[in-house]
N, CA, C and O atoms as CSV, one atom per row, in Angstrom:
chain,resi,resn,atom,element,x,y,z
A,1,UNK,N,N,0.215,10.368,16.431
A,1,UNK,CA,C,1.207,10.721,15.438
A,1,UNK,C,C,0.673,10.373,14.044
A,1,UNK,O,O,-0.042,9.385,13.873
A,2,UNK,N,N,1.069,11.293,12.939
A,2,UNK,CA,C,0.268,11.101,11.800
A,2,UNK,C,C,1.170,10.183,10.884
A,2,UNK,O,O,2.362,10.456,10.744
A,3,UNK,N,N,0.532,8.976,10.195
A,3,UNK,CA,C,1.455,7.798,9.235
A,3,UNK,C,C,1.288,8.485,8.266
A,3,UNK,O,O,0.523,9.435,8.102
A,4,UNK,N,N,2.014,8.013,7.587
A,4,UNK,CA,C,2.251,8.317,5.911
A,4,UNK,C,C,2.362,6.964,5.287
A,4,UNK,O,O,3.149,6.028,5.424
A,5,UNK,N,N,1.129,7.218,4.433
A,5,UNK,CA,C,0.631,6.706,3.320
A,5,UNK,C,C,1.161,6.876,1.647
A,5,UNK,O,O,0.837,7.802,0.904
A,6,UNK,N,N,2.130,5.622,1.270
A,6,UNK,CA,C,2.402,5.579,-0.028
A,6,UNK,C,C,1.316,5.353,-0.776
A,6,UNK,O,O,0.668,4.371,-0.413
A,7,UNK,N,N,0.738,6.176,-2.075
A,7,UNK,CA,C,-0.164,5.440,-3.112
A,7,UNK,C,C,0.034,5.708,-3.988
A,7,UNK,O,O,-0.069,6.867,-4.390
A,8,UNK,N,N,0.582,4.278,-4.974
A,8,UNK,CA,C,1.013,4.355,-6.584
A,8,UNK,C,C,-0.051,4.023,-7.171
A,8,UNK,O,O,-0.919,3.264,-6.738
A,9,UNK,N,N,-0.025,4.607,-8.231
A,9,UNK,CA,C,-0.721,3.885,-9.856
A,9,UNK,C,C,-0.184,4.719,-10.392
A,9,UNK,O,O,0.391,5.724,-9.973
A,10,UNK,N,N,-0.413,4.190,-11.717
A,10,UNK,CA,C,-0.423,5.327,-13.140
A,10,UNK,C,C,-1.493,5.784,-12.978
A,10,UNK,O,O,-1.331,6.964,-13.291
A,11,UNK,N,N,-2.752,5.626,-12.626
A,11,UNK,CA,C,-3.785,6.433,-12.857
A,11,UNK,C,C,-4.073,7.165,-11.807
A,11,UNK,O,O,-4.438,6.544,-10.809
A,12,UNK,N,N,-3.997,8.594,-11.733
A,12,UNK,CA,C,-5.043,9.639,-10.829
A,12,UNK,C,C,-5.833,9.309,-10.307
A,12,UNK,O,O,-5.869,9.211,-9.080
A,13,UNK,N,N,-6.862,8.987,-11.202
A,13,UNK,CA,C,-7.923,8.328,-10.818
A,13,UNK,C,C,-8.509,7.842,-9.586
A,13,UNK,O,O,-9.282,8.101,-8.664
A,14,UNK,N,N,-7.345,6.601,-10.314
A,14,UNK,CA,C,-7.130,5.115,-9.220
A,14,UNK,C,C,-6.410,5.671,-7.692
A,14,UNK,O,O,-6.946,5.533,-6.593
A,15,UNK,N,N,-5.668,6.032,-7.834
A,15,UNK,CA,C,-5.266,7.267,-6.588
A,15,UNK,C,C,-5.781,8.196,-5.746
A,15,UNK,O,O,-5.495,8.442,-4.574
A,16,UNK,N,N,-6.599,8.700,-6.503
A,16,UNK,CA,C,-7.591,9.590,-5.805
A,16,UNK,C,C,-8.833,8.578,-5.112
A,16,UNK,O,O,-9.332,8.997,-4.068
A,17,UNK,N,N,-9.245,7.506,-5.567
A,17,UNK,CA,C,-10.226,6.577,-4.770
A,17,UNK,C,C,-9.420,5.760,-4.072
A,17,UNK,O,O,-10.170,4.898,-3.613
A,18,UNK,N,N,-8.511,5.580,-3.792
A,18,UNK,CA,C,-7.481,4.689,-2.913
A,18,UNK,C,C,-7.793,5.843,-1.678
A,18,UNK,O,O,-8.532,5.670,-0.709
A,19,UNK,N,N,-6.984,7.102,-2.021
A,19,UNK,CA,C,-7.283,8.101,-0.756
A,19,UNK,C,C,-8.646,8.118,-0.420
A,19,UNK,O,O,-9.022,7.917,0.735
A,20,UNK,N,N,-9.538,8.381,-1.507
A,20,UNK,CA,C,-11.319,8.842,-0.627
A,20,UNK,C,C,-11.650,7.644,0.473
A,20,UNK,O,O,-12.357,7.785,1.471
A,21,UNK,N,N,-10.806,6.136,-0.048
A,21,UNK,CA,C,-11.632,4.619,1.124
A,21,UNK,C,C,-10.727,4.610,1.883
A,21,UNK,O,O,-10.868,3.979,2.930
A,22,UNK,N,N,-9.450,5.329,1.605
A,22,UNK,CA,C,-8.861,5.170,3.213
A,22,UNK,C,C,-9.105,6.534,4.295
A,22,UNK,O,O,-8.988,6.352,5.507
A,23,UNK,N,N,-9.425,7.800,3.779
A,23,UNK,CA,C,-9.478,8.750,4.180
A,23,UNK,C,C,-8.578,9.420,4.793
A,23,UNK,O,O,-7.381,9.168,4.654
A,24,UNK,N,N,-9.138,10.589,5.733
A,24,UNK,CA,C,-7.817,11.058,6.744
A,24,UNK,C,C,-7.782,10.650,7.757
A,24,UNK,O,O,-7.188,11.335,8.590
A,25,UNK,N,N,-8.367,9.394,8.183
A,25,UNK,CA,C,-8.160,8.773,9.391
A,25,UNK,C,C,-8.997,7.516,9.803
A,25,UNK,O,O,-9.889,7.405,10.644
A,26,UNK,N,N,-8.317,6.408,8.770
A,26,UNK,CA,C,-8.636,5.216,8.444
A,26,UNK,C,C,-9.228,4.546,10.086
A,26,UNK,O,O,-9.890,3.511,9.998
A,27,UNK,N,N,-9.014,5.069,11.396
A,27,UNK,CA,C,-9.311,4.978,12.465
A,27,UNK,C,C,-9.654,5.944,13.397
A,27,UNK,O,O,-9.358,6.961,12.770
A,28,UNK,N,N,-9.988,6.239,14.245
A,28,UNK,CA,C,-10.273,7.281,15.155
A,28,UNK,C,C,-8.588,7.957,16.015
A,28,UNK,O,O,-8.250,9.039,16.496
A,29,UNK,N,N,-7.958,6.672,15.834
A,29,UNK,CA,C,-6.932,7.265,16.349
A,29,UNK,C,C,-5.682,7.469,15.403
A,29,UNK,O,O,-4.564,7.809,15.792
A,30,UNK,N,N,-5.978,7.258,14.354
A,30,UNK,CA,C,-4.609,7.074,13.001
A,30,UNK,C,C,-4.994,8.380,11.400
A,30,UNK,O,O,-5.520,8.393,10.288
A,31,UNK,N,N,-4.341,9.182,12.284
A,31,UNK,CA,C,-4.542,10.336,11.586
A,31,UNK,C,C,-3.228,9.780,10.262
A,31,UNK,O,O,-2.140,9.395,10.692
A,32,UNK,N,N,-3.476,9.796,8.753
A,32,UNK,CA,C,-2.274,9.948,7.674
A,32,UNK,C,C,-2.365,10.870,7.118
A,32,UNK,O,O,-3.368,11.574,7.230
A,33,UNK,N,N,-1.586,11.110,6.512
A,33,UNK,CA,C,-0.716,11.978,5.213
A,33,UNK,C,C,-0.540,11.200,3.889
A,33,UNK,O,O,-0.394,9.983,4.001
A,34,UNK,N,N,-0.534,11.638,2.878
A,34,UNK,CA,C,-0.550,10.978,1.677
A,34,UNK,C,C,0.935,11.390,1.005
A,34,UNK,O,O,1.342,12.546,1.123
A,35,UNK,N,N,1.696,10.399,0.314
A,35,UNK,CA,C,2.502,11.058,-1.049
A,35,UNK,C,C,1.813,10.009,-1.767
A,35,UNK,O,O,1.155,9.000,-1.514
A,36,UNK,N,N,2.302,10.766,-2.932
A,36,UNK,CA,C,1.975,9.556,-4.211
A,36,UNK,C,C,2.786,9.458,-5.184
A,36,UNK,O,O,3.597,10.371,-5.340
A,37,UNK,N,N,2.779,8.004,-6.349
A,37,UNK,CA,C,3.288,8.264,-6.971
A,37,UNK,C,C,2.950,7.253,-8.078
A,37,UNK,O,O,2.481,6.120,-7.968
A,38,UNK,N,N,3.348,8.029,-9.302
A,38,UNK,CA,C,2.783,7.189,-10.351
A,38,UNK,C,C,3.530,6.423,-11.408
A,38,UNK,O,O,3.027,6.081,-12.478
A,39,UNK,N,N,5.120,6.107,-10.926
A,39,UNK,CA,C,5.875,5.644,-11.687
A,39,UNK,C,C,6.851,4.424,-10.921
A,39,UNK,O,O,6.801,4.320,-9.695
A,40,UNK,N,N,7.612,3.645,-11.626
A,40,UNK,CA,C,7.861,2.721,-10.470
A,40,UNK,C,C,9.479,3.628,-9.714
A,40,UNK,O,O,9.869,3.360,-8.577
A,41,UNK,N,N,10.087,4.506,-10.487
A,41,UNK,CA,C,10.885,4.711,-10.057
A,41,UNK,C,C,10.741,6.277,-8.907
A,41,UNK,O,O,11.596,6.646,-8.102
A,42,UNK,N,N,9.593,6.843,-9.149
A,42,UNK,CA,C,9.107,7.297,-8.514
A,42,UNK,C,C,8.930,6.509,-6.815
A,42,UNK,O,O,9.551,6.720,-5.773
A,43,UNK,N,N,8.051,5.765,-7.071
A,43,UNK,CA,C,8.049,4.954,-5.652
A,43,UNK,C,C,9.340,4.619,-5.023
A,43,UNK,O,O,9.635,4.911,-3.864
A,44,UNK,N,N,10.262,3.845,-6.046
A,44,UNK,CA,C,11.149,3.574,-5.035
A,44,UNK,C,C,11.987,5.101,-3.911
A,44,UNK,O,O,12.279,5.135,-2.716
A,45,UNK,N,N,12.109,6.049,-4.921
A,45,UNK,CA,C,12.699,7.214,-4.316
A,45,UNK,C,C,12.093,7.370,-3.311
A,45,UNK,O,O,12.710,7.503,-2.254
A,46,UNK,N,N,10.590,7.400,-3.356
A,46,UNK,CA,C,9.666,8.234,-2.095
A,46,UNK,C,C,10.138,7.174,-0.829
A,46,UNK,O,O,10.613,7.519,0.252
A,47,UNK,N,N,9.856,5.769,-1.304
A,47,UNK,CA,C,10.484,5.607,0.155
A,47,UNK,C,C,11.408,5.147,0.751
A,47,UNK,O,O,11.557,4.433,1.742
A,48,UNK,N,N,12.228,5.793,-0.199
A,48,UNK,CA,C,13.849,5.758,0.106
A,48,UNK,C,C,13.982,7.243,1.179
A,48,UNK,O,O,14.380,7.291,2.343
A,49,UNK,N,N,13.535,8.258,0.373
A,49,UNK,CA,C,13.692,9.580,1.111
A,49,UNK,C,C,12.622,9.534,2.061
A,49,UNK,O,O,13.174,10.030,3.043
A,50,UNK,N,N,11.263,9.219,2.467
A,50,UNK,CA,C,10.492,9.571,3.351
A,50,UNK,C,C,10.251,8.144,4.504
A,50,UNK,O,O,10.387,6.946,4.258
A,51,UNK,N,N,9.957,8.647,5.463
A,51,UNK,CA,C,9.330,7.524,6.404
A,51,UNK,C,C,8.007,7.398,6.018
A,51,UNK,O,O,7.061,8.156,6.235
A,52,UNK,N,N,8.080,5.869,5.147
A,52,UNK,CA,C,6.637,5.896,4.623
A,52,UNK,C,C,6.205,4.228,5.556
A,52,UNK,O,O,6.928,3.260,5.794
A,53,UNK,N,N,4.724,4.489,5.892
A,53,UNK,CA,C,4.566,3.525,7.052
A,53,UNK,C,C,3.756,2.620,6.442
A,53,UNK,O,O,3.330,1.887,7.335
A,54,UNK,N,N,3.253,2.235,5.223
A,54,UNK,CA,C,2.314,1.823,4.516
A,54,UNK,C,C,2.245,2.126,3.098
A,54,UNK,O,O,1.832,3.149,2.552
A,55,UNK,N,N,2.802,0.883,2.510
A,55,UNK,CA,C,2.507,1.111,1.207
A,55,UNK,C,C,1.368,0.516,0.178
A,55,UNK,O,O,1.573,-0.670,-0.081
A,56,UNK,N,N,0.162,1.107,-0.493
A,56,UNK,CA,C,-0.913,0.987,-0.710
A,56,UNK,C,C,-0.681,1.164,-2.912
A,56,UNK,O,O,-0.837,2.177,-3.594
A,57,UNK,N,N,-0.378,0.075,-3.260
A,57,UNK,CA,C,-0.683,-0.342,-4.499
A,57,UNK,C,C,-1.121,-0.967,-5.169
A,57,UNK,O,O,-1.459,-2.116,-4.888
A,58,UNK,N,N,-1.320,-0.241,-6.679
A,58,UNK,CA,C,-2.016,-0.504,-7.395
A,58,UNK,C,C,-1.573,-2.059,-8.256
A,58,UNK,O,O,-0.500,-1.942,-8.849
A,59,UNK,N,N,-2.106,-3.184,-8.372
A,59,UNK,CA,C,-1.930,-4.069,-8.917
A,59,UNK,C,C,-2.480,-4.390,-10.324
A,59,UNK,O,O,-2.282,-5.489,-10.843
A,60,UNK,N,N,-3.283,-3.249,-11.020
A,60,UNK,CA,C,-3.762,-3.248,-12.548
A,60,UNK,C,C,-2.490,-2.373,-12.862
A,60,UNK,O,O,-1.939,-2.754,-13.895
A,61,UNK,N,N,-1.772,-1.125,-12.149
A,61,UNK,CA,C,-0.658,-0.537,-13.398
A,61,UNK,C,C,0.075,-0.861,-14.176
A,61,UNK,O,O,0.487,-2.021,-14.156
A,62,UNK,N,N,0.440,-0.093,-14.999
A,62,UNK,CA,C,1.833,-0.824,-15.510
A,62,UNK,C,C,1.879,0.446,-15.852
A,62,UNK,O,O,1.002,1.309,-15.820
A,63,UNK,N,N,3.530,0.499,-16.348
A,63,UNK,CA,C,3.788,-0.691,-16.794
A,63,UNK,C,C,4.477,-1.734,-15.566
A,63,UNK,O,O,4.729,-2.935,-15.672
A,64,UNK,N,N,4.627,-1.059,-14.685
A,64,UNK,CA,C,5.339,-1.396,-13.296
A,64,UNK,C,C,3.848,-1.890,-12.784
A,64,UNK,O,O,2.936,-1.071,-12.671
A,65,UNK,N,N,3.710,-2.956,-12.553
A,65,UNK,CA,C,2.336,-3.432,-11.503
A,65,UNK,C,C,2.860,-3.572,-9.855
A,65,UNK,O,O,3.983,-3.962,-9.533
A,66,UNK,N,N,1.793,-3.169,-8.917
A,66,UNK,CA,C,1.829,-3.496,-7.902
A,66,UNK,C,C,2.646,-4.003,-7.381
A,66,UNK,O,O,3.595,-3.424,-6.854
A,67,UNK,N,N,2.365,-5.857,-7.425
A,67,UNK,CA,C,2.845,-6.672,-7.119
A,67,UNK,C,C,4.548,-7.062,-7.383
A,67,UNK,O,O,5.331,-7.658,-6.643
A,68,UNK,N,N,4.721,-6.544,-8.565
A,68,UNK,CA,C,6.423,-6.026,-9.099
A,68,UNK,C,C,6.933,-5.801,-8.098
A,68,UNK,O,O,7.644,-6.589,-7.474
A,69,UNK,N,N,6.546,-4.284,-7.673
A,69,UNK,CA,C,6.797,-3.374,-6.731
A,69,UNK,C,C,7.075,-3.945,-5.159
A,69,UNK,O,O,7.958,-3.653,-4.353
A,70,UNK,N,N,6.030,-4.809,-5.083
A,70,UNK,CA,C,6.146,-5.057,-3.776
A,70,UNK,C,C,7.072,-6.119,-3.604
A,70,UNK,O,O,7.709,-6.430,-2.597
A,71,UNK,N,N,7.052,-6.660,-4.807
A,71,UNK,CA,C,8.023,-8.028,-4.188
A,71,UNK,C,C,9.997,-7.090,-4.404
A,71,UNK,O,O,11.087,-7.032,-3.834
A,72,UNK,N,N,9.600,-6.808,-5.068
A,72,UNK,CA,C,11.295,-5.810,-5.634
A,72,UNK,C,C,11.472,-5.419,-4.297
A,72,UNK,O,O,12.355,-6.047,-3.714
A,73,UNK,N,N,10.595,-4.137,-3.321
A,73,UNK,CA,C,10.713,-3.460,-2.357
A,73,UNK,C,C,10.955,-4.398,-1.240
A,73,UNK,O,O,11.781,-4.003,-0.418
A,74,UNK,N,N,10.458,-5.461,-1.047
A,74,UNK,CA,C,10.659,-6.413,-0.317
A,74,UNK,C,C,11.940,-7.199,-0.343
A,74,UNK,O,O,12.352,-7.826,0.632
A,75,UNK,N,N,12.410,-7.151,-1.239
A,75,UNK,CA,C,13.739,-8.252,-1.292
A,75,UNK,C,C,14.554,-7.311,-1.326
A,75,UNK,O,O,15.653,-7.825,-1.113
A,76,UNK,N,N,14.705,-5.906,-1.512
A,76,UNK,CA,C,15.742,-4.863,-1.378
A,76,UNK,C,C,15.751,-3.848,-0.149
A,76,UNK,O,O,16.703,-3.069,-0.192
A,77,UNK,N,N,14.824,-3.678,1.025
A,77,UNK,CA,C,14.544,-3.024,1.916
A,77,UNK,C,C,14.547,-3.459,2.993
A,77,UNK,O,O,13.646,-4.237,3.308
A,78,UNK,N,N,15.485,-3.132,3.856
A,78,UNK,CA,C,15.491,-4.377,5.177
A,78,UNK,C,C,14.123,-4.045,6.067
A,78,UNK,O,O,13.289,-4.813,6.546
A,79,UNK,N,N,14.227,-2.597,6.098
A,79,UNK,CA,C,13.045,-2.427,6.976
A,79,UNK,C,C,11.589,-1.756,6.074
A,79,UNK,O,O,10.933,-0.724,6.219
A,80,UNK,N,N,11.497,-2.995,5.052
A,80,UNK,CA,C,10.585,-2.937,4.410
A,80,UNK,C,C,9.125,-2.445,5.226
A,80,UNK,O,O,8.819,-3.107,6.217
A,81,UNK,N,N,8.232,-1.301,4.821
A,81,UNK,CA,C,6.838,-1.293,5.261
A,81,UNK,C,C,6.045,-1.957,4.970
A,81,UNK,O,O,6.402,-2.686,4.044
A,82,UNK,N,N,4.914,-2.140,5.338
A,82,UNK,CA,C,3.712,-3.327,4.850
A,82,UNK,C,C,3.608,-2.243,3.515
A,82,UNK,O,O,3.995,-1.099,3.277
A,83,UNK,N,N,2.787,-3.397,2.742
A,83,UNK,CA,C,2.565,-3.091,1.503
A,83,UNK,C,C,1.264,-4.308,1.423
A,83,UNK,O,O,1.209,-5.496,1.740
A,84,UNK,N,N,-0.009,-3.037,0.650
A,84,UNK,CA,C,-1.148,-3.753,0.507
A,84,UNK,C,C,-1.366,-3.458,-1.234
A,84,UNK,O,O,-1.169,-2.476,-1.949
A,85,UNK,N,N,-1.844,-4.777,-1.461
A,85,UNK,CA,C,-1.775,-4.580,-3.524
A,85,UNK,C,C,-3.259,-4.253,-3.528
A,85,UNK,O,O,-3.720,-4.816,-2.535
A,86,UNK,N,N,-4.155,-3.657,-4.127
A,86,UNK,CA,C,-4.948,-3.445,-5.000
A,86,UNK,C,C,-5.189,-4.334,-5.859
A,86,UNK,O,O,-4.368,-4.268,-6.774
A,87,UNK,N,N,-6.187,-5.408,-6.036
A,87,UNK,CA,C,-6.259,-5.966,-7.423
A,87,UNK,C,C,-7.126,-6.246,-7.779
A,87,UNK,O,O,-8.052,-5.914,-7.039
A,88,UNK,N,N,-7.523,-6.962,-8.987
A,88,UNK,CA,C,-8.941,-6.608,-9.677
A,88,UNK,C,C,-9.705,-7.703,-9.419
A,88,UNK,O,O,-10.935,-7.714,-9.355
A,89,UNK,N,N,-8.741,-8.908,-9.226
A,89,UNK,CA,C,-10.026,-10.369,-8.836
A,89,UNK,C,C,-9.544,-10.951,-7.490
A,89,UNK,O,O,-8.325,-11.098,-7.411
A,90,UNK,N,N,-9.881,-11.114,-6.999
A,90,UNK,CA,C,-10.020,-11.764,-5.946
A,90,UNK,C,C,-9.145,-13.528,-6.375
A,90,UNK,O,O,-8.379,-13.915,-5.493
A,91,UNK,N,N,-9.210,-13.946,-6.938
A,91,UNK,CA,C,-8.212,-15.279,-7.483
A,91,UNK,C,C,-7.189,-14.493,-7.632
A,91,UNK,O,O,-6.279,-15.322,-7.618
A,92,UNK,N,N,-6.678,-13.450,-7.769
A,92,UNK,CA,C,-5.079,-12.920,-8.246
A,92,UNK,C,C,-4.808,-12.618,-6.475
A,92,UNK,O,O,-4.102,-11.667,-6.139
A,93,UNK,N,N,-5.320,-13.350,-5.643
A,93,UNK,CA,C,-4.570,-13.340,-4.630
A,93,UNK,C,C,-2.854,-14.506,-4.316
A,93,UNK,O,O,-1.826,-14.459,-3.639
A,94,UNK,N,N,-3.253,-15.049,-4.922
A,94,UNK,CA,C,-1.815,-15.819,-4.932
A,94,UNK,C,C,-0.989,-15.457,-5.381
A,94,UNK,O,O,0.110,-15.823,-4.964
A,95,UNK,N,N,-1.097,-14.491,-6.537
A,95,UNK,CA,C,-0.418,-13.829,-7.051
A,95,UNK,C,C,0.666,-13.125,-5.815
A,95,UNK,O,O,1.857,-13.358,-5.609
A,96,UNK,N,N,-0.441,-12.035,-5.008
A,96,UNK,CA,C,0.101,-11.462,-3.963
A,96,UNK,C,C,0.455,-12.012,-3.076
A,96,UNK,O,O,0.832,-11.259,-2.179
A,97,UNK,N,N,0.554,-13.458,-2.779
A,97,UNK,CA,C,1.056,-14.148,-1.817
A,97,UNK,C,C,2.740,-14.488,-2.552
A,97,UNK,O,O,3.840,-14.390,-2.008
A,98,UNK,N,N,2.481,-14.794,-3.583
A,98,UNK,CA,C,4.277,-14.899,-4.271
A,98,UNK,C,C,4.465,-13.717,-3.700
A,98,UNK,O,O,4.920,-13.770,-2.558
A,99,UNK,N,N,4.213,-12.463,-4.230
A,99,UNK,CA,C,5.109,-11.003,-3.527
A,99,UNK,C,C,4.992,-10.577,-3.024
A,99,UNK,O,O,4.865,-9.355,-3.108
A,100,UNK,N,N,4.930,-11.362,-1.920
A,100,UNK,CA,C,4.877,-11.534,-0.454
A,100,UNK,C,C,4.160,-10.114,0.486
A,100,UNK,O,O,4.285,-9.894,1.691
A,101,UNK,N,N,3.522,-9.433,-0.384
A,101,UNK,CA,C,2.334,-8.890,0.048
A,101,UNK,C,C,1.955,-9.202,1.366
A,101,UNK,O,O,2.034,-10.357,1.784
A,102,UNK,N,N,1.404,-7.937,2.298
A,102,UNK,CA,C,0.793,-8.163,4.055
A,102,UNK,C,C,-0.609,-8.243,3.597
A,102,UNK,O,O,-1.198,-9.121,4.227
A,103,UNK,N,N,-1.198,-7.775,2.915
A,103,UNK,CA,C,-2.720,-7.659,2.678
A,103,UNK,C,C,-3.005,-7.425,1.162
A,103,UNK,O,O,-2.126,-7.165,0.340
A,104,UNK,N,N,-4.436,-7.557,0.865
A,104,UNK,CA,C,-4.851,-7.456,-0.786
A,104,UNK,C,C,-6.055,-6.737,-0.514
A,104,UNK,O,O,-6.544,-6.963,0.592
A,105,UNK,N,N,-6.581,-6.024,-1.162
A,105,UNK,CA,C,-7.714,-5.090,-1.061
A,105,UNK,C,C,-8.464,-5.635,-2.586
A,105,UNK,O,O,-7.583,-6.145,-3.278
A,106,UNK,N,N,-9.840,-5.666,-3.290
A,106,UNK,CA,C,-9.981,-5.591,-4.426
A,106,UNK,C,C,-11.069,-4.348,-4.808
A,106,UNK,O,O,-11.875,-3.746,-4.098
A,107,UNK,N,N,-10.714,-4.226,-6.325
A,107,UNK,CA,C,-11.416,-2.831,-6.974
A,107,UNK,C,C,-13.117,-3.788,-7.124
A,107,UNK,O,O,-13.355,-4.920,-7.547
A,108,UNK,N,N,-14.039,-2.689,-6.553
A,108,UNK,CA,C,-13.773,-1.558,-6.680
A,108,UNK,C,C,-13.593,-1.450,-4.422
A,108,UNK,O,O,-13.999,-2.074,-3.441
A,109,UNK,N,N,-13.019,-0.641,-4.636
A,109,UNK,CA,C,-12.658,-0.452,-2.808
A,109,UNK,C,C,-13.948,-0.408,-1.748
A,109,UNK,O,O,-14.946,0.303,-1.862
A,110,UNK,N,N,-13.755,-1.036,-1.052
A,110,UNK,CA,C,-15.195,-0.741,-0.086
A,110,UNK,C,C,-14.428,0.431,0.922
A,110,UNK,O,O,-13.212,0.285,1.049
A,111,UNK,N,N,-14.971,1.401,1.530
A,111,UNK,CA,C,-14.345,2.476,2.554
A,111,UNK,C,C,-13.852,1.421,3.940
A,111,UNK,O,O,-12.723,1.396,4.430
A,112,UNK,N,N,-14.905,0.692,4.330
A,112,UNK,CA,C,-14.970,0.286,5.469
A,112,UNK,C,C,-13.838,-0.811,5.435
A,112,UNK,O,O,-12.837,-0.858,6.148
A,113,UNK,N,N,-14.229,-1.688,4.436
A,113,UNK,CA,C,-13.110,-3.008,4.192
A,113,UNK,C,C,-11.488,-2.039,4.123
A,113,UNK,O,O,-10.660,-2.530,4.890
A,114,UNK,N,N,-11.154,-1.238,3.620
A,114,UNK,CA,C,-10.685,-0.832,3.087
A,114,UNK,C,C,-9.442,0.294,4.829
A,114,UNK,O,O,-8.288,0.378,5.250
A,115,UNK,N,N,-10.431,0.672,5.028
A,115,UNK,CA,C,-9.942,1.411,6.737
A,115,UNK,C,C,-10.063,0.447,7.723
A,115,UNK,O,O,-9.768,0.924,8.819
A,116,UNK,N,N,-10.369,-0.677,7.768
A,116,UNK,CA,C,-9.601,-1.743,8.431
A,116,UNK,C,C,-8.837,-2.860,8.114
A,116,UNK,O,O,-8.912,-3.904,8.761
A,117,UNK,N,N,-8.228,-2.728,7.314
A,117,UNK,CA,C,-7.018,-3.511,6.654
A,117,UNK,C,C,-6.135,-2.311,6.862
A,117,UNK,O,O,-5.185,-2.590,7.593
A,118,UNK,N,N,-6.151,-1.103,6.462
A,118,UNK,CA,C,-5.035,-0.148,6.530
A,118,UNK,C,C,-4.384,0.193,7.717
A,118,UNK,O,O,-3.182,0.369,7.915
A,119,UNK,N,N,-5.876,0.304,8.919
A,119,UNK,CA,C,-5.646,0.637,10.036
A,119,UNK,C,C,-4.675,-1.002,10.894
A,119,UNK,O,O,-3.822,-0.772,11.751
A,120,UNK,N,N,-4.898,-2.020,10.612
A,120,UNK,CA,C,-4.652,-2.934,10.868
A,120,UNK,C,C,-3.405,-3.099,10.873
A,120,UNK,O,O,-2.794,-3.681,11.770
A,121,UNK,N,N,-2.816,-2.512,9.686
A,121,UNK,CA,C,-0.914,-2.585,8.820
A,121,UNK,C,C,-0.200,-1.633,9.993
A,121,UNK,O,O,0.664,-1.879,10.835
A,122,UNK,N,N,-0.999,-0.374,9.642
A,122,UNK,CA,C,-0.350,0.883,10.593
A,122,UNK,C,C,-0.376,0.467,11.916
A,122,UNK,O,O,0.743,0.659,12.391
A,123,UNK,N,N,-1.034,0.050,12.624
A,123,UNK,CA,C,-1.037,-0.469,14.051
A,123,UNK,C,C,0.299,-1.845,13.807
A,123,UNK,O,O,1.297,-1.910,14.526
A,124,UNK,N,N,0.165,-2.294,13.282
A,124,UNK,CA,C,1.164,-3.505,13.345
A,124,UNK,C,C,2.464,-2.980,13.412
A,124,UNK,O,O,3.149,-3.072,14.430
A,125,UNK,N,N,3.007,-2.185,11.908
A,125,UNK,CA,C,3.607,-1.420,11.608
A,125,UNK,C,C,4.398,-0.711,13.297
A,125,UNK,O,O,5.467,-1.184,13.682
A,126,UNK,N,N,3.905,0.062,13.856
A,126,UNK,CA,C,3.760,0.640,14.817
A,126,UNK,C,C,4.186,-0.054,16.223
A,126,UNK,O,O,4.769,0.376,17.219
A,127,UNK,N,N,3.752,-1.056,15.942
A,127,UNK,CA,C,4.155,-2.023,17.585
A,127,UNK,C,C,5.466,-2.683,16.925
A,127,UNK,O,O,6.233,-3.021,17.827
A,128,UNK,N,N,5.891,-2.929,15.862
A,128,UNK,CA,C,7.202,-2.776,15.768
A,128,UNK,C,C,7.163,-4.727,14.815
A,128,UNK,O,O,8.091,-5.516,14.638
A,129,UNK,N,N,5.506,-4.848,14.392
A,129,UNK,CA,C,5.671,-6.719,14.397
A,129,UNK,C,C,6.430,-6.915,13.148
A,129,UNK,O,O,6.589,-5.762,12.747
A,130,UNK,N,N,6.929,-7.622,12.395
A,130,UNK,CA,C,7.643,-8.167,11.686
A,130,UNK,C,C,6.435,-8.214,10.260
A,130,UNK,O,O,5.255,-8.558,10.334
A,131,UNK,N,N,7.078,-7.820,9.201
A,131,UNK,CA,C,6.036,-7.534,8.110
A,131,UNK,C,C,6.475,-9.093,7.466
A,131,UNK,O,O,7.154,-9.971,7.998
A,132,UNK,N,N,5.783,-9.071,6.054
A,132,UNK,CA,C,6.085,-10.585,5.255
A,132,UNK,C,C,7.639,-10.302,4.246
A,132,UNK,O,O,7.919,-9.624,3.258
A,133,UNK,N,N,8.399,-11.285,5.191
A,133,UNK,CA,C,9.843,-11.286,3.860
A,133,UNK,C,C,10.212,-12.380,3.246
A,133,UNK,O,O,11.121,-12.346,2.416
């Protein structure tokens, strides 16, 4: 069955290389789909209206950053999805541990690092385990 993949930033860019390291099938058996979005109120809609199984943000945007996002989505969503931040140093992981973030990825993306952390969420995701609240 194919997941769907949230990916915010403000930047295209940054969006378009989020998709190229996770690809269309971060595993052999985990075919996704992409929406995106580049605003914070944007995001919240998408996964209000869609079954989104993974949410994959950006932690340099703004003006809405990542980590905003995830902790907001988290304290307002009962059946919150994992949500992995994007961020630029590797020390701004605590950061993502306050907002209560499942995983942290850093720029610039490795493919490989990158399709097993995702594949990791979606499988979890999937067996039904309990994300971070």
């Amino acid at each position: 069955m194919t997941q769907t993949v949230l990916l915010y930033s403000d930047d295209p860019q940054v969006r378009e290389r989020m998709r190229l390291a996770i690809g269309p099938r971060p595993a052999a058996d985990l075919p996704v789909e992409f929406v995106e979005s580049a605003t914070y109120d944007e995001t919240v809609r998408l996964v209000d209206e869609f079954d989104v199984d993974l949410l994959v943000l950006d932690g340099e945007a703004t003006p809405a950053g990542g980590l905003g996002i995830a902790r907001q989505i988290k304290d307002e969503i009962d059946d919150c999805p994992p949500a992995c931040v994007v961020i630029a140093r590797a020390a701004d992981r605590w950061l993502a541990a306050y907002a209560r973030v499942d995983a942290t990825l850093v720029h610039p993306l490795d493919p490989v690092q990158t399709a097993q952390t995702v594949s990791t969420l979606l499988r979890q995701r999937a067996d039904g385990l309990p994300v971070n609240r």
